[in-house]
N, C-alpha and C positions, 0 to 999 in steps of 0.2 A: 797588832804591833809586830817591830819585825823584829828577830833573834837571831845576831850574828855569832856564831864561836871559831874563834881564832886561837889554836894549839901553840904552846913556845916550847923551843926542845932547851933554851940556852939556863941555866945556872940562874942569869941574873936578870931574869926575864920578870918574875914577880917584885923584884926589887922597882925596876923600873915602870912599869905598870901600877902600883900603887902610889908611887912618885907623879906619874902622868894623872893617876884619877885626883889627889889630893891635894896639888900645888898650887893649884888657884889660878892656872890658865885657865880654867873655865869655870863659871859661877858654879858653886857648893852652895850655896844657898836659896833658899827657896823664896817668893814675893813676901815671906814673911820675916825673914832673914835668918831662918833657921836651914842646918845643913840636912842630909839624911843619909845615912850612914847604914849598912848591911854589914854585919859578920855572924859566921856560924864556925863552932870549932875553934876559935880563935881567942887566947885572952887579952885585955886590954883596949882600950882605945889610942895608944901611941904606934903610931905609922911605922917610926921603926920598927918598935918590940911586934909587928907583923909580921916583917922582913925579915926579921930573922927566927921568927915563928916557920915558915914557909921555908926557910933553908936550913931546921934544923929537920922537919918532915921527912926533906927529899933525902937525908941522910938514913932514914929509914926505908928506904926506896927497896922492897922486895923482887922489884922485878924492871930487867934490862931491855933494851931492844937497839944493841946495837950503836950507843953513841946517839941516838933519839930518840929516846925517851923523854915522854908530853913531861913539861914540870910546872904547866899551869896551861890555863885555858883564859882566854879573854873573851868573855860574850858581855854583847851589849843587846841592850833591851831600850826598844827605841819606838815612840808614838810620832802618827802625821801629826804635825804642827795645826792641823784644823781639832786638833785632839785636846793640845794644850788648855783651852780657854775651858775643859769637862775635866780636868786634871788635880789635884791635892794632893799632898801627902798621905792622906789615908791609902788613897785609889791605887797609887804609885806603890808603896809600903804592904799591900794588900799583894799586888800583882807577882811582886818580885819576892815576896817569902813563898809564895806560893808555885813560883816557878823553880827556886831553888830548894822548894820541897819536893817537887816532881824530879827535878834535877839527880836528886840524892841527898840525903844530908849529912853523909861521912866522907867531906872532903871539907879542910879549910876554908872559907869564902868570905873575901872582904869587898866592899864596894862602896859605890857614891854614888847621887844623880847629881848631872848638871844639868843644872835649869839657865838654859837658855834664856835672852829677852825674850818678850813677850810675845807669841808668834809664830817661835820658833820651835822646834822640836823638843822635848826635856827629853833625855835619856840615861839609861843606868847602867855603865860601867861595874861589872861583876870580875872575880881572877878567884876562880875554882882551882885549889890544887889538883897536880895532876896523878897522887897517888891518893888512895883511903889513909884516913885518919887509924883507924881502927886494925888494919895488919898492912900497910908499906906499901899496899900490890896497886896496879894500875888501877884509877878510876876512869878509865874510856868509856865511852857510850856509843851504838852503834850510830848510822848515819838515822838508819830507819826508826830506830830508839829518837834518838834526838829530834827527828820529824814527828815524831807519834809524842813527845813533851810539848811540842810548839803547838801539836793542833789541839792538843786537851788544856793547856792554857787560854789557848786563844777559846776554847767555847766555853770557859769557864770564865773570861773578860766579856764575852758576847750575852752571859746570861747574869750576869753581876754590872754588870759595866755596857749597857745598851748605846749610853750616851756615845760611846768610845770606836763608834762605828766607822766613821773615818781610817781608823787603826787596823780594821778586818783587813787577813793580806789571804791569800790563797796558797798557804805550805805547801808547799811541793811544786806547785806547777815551774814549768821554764818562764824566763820572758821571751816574748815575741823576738 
């Protein structure tokens, strides 16, 4: 699978980002009609009471950098669409606590999959705060850090999840 992370320095950036995963531009729900929903850190299941979960944190924010400081991360976690038709909610659910347990788990974290028509790619929209829950300071992670989370995911989808072979990508390499 592949794992993008996209940094926001702006204030209102987790505001809008859970807006984008939640609103229903794109199907929340799965061929069963059921959603699937991620958080860690976080209480409640109302979208807002997140949002302002997330901007009461940053106000805890131990440490500056200048006017850009991360205040959430967007990674998506995203299967080939020849993947979809080997895919559940277990599999999905399974993948993505799991990554956001490699990840770290003292940072805020809410999320969604959209599932796609059928065919199509499902993928899961994750918004990692950008400080620890636990004392304000940066939650960053190196680059090689975060390459070394992608490949020990990925052989732990390779030895759990064989079907998912489509999904094998080659971390780290360039493209041609």
């Amino acid at each position: 699978m592949i794992i993008k992370s996209i940094s926001h320095t702006l204030r209102t950036s987790p505001s809008g980002l859970i807006s984008y995963i939640f609103d229903g531009r794109k199907p929340l729900c799965d061929p069963e009609g059921k959603p699937l929903y991620f958080k860690r850190n976080i209480r409640s299941y109302d979208k807002e009471k997140w949002k302002k979960q997330f901007n009461e944190l940053e106000r805890n924010r131990q440490s500056f950098y200048a006017n850009k400081s991360v205040v959430c991360y967007h990674e998506v976690m995203s299967f080939h669409p020849e993947s979809t038709k080997h895919l559940n909610r277990t599999i999905i659910k399974d993948l993505v606590n799991k990554y956001i347990e490699l990840r770290g788990n003292d940072q805020m974290v809410v999320g969604g999959t959209h599932f796609e028509a059928t065919g199509k790619n499902w993928h899961t929209h994750l918004v990692f705060s950008g400080i620890k829950v636990s004392d304000g300071k940066s939650a960053r992670i190196s680059q090689a850090r975060f390459e070394s989370i992608k490949k020990q995911l990925q052989e732990y989808q390779v030895k759990m999840y064989p079907e998912l072979s489509d999904s094998v990508v080659e971390h780290g390499k360039k493209k041609d």
